[in-house]
N, C-alpha and C positions, 0 to 999 in steps of 0.2 A: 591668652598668649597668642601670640603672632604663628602663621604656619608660614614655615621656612621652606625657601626655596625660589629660587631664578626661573623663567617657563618663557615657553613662546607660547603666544596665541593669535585669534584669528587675525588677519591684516591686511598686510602688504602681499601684491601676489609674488608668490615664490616656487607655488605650484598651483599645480591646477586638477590635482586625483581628485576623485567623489569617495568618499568616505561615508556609510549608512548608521545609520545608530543601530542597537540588538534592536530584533525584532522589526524594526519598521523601515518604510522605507525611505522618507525624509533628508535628504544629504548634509552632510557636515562638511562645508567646505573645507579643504586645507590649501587656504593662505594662511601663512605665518608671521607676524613679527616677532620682535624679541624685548623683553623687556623682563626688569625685576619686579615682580608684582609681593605689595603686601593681602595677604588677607587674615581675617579673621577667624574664629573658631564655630561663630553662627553661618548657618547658610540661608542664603538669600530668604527662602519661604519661610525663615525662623524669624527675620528683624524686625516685621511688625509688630509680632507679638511681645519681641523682648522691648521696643521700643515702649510699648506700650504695660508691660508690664513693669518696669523702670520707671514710669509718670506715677503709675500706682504705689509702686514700691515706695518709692522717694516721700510720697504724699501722707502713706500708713506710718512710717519712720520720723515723719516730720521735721524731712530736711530740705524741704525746702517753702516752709513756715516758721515762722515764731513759735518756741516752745520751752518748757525750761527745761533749765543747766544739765538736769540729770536727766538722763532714759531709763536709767535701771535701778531700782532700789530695794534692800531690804536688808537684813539681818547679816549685817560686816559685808553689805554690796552695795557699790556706789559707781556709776558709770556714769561720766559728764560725756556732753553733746563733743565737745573737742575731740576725747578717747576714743569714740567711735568712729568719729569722720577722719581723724590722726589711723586708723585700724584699716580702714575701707579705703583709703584715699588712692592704692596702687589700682583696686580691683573695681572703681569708679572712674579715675582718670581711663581707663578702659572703655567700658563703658560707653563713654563721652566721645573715645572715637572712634565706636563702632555706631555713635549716634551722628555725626557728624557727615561720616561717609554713608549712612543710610539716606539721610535729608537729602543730601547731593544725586545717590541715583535715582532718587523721587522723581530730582527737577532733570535728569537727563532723560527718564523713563517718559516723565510726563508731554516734552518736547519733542522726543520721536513719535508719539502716538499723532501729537498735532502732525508734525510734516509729514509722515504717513496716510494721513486721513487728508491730508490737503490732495498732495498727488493724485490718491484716489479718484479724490472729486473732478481737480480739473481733468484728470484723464477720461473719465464718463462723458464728463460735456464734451470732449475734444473727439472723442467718438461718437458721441451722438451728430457733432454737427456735421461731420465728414460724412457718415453714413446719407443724412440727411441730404448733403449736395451729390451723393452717387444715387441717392433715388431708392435707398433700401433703409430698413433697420438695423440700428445697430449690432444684433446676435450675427445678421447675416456679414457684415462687414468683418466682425471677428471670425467667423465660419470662416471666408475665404482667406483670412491672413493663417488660419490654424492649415487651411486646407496646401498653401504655398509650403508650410514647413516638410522638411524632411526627416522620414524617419530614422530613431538610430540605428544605425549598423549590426549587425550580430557580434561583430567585432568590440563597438562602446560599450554592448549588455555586457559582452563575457570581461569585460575589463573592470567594469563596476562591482559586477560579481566576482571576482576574484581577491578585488581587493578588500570586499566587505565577508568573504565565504563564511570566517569563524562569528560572524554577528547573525547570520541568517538561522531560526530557528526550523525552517520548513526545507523541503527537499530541492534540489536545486532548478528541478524540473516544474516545480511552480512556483520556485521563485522568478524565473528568468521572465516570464511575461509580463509580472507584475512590474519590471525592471523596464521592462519595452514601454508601456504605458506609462509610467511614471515619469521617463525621460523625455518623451513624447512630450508629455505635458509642460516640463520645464523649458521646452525649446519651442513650445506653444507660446507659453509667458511672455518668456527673452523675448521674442518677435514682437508680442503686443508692446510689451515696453518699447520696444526700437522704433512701433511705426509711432508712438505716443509721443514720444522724442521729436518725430519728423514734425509731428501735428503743431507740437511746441512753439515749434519754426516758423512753423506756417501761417499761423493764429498769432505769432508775435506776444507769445505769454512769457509772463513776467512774476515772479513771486515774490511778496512782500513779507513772509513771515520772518521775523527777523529771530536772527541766528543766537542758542542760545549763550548765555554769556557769564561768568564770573569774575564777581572782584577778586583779583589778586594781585592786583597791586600791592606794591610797599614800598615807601618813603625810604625804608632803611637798607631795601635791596639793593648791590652792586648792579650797575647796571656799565653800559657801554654803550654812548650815541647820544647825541639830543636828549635833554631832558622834555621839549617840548616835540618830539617826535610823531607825526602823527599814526605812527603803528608801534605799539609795544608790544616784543614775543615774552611772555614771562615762561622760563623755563623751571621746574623742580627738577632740582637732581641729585643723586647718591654718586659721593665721592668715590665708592667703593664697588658700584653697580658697572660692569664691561660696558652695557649697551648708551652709557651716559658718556663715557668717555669718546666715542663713537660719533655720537650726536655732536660734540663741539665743533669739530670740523664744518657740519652743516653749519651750525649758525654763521659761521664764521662766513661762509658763502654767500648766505642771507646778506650779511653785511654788506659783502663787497659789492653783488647785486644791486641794493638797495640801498646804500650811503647811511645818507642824515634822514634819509623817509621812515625808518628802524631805530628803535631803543630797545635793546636784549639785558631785560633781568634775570638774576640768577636767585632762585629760592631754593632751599636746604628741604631736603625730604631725605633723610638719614632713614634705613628699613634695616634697624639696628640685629633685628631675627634674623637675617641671614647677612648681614655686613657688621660684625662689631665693632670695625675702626671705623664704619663710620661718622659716627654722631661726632666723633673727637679732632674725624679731620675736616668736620664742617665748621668746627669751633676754632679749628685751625687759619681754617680761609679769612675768618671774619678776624681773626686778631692778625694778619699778614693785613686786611680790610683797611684796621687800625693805623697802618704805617704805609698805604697808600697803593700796596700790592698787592692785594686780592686776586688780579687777574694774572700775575706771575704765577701767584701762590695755586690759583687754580688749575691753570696749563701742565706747574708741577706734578700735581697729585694725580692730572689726569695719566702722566706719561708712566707712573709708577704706580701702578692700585694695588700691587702685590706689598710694597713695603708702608706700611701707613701706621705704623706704631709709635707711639710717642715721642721716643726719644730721634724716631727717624723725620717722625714732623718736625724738631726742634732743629735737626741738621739742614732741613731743608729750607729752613728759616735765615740761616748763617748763610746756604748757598745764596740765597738770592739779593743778601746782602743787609738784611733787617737786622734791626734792632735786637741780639740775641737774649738778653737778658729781659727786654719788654715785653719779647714776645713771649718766654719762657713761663714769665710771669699772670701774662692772661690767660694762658692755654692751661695751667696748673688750677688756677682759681676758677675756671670754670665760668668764664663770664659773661660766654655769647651762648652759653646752653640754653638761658632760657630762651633768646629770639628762634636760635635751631628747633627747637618745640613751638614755638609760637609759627613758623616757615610749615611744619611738618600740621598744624591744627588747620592753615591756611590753606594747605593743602587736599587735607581731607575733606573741609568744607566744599571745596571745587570738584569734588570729584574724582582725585586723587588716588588712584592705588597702585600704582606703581610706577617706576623710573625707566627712560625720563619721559616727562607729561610738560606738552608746552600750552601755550595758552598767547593768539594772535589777536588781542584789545578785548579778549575774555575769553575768547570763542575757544575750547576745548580739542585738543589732538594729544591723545597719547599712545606710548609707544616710540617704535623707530620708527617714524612718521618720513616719510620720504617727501626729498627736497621738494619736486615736484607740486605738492600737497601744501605745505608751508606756504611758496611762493604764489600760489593760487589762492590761498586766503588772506595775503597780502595784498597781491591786488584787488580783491576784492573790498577791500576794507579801503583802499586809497581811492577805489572810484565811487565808495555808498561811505560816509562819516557814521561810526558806529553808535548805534544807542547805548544808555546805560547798562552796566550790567547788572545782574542778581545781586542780592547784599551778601557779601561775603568780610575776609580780612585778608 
């Protein structure tokens, strides 16, 4: 089962306190954005093993070989393959997408480590060569950039330590030094990364790891713009989520910015655990879809996410002039759930856990991703033609 609940996390800067974990002294930024996050019931250091205990499972069960009809037999017992996987099917569809969204932070995990270790690299040479033309070794080049920084105030300690007091397990009189040095440190860093920056400039470097990316495309998604657009934003979102209704306005910006060089798809990520109208008014959109008004239908529900009950989808169907009785009729039959499920699997394959999550010709930003941010991977994508992305749906 899903654990419920809306949350901000790290992001966009909103602030700027240091926050320490117990015990140590490491800071936890607080930037904040906001979004609806799903998660699951395993935690992170558990998926491998479930992932991996689910191939065994699966294999010992013999579901996912030929095997016969029965599993279970004996004396007035009889259990066919159908009964079981008809038994297990809610607590497997699970499963599947807590396998899906594993796969995906593999391939986000695995992508940071590369541009990580890129950095790195060229950051060494770009100090080695600098050093090199001042006639020293690199330790000492970093020596006198560490030596230029200034130390923190008595004032930054006791504000650090204040706000972290109930996390400190040690007396405040040996905590405060450790707090000196440590901050010292991090405004040692900052600095090496700024003059690295400079060098960047200097040396005329250039990086060619290319950005990572997923399919989410879909033929079936609403979209608005050029179909032959050379930048697709694909958005997920919950009809029922504050911070999605929010985000419309942005795209809508995008747009005007950017014309015909932009196609804005919209895909269904219903996070049914803590929105339960939504899955219904994504089923809503897509049969308003049917009669040509999707994006009426859309802008509606965005304006109203408090009333989203059936019969209030049905009125807001008559509002905008549709087909009362067509649309009544798909929304009852249930007939876009399955694509809504199929938007929401699409999604967790990409990476996906919460709303809303855009995706600029694959390349990943979720969250309330600010305008700024969007429009800078837009141009980036209009001045480099993007490569494939990962296989997804």
């Amino acid at each position: 089962m899903l654990f419920p609940g809306c949350e901000e996390s790290a992001g966009c800067d909103r602030t700027r306190k240091t926050k320490l974990r117990q015990g140590s002294l490491p800071p936890i930024p607080a930037r904040r954005i906001a979004l609806c996050r799903l998660r699951f019931q395993y935690h992170d250091h558990m998926k491998i093993g479930v992932y991996l205990a689910t191939a065994l499972s699966f294999t010992a069960l013999g579901l996912g070989a030929s095997s016969p009809e029965l599993v279970a037999t004996g004396k007035n017992v009889a259990v066919e393959r159908t009964t079981l996987e008809e038994a297990a099917a809610e607590e497997l569809e699970q499963l599947e997408l807590e396998r899906l969204q594993f796969e995906a932070k593999l391939l986000k995990r695995r992508h940071q480590i590369l541009q990580a270790k890129l950095e790195e690299l060229v950051g060494r040479q770009l100090l080695t060569m600098e050093a090199a033309v001042r006639g020293m070794p690199p330790q000492q080049l970093i020596s006198e950039i560490a030596d230029g920084v200034e130390p923190p105030s008595p004032e930054e300690v006791e504000n650090v330590y204040a706000l972290n007091e109930d996390r400190f397990q040690e007396p405040k009189e040996k905590v405060l030094p450790q707090l000196e040095t440590y901050l010292k440190q991090e405004k040692t860093r900052e600095a090496v990364r700024n003059f690295i920056q400079v060098l960047r400039a200097k040396y005329d470097v250039e990086f060619h790891l290319e950005p990572l990316r997923f399919a989410v495309s879909s033929p079936e998604a609403p979209f608005l713009g050029p179909k032959d657009a050379p930048i697709e934003i694909v958005e997920f979102s919950d009809f029922q989520c504050p911070y999605c209704g929010a985000a419309s306005a942005m795209l809508k910006r995008l747009r005007e910015e950017f014309g015909d060089q932009v196609r804005i798809s919209f895909r269904q990520f219903p996070i049914t655990s803590i929105h339960p109208q939504a899955a219904k008014a994504a089923e809503a959109s897509l049969c308003a879809a049917e009669q040509g008004e999707f994006w009426d239908m859309h802008d509606s529900l965005f304006s109203d996410q408090e009333h989203l009950e059936v019969d209030r989808l049905k009125a807001r169907a008559r509002d905008l002039g549709l087909d009362g009785e067509a649309f009544d009729s798909c929304l009852d039959s249930g007939k876009y759930a399955k694509q809504v499920q199929e938007d929401l699997k699409a999604g967790l394959r990409a990476g996906v856990d919460g709303t809303p999550a855009f995706f600029v010709n694959g390349r990943p930003f979720n969250g309330a991703v600010p305008y700024e941010r969007l429009a800078e991977a837009i141009r980036e994508e209009l001045a480099e033609p993007a490569e494939d992305p990962v296989a997804s749906n």
